[in-house]
N, C-alpha and C positions, 0 to 999 in steps of 0.2 A: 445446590440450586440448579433446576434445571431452565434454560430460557427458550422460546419458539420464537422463529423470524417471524418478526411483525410489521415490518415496514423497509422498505427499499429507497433510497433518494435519489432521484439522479444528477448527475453530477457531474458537470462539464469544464470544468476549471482545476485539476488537483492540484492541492499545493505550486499553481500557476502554471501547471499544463494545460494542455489543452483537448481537445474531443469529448463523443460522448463515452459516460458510466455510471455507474452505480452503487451508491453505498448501501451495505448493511451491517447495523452498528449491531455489534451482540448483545449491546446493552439496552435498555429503552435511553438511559441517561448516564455519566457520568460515576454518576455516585451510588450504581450499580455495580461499577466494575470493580474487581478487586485494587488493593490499597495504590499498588508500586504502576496500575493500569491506566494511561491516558488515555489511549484510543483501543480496542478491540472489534475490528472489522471486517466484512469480506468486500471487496473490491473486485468490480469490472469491472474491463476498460475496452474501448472497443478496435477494432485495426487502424492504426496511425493516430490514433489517441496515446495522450502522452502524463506522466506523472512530473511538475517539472522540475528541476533540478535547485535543492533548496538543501537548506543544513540544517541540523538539527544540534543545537547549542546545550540545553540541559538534561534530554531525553536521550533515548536509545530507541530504533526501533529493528525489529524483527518481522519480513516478510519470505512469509513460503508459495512461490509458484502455485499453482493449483493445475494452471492448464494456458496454454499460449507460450508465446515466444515472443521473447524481442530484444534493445541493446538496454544494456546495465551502464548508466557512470555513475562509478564509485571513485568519488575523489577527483576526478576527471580521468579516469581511466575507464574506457567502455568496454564491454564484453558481450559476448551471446549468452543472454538468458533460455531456461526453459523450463517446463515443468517440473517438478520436483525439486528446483533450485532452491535454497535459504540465502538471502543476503543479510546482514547486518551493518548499520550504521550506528554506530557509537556517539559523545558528546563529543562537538565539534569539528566533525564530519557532515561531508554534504555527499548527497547521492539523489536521483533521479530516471527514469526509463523511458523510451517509447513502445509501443507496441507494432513490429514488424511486420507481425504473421498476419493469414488469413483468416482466424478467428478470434473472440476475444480472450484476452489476459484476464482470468480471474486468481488473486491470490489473496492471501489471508496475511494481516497487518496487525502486531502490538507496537503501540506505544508506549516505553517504559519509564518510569523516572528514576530522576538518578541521586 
């Protein structure tokens, strides 16, 4: 299956951050995505816009940098993100970012189940 961007949202609240961004979902819905898929998205976020910091209790998810910088808490342990980074949050783990830099963080986000 092939899918084409068909709609962007913007999005200023992430998982209780804050600032502007933008979703686009790969999917048009749900029940598109493959089986073990909750979310399958691209994400921007814009400078000092923030992802907030929340746990993920039955899922896993997997995001890859695209482009931008800024800090990682993983666990509450913060780091320097950047392009090309993968972080992973597992069940019952919490993680969250801001965006530092001068331009925007976009990166690409699975949702897995577990």
């Amino acid at each position: 299956m092939i899918r084409r961007l068909k709609e962007t949202i913007e999005w200023n609240d992430m998982c209780g951050g804050s600032g502007p961004g933008t979703r686009a979902d790969w999917c048009d819905d749900q029940s598109e995505n493959p089986p073990n898929i909750i979310v399958a998205t691209t994400i921007t976020l814009a400078p000092g816009a923030s992802c907030g910091y929340h746990m993920h209790e039955e899922d896993s998810e997997i995001v890859y940098f695209v482009q931008g910088k800024g800090i990682y808490n993983d666990n509450g342990t913060e780091q320097e993100i950047s392009a090309g980074d993968i972080t992973f949050c597992y069940p019952g783990e919490m993680h969250g970012f801001v965006n530092t830099g001068d331009e925007d963080i976009i990166f690409y986000a699975l949702v897995i189940k577990e």
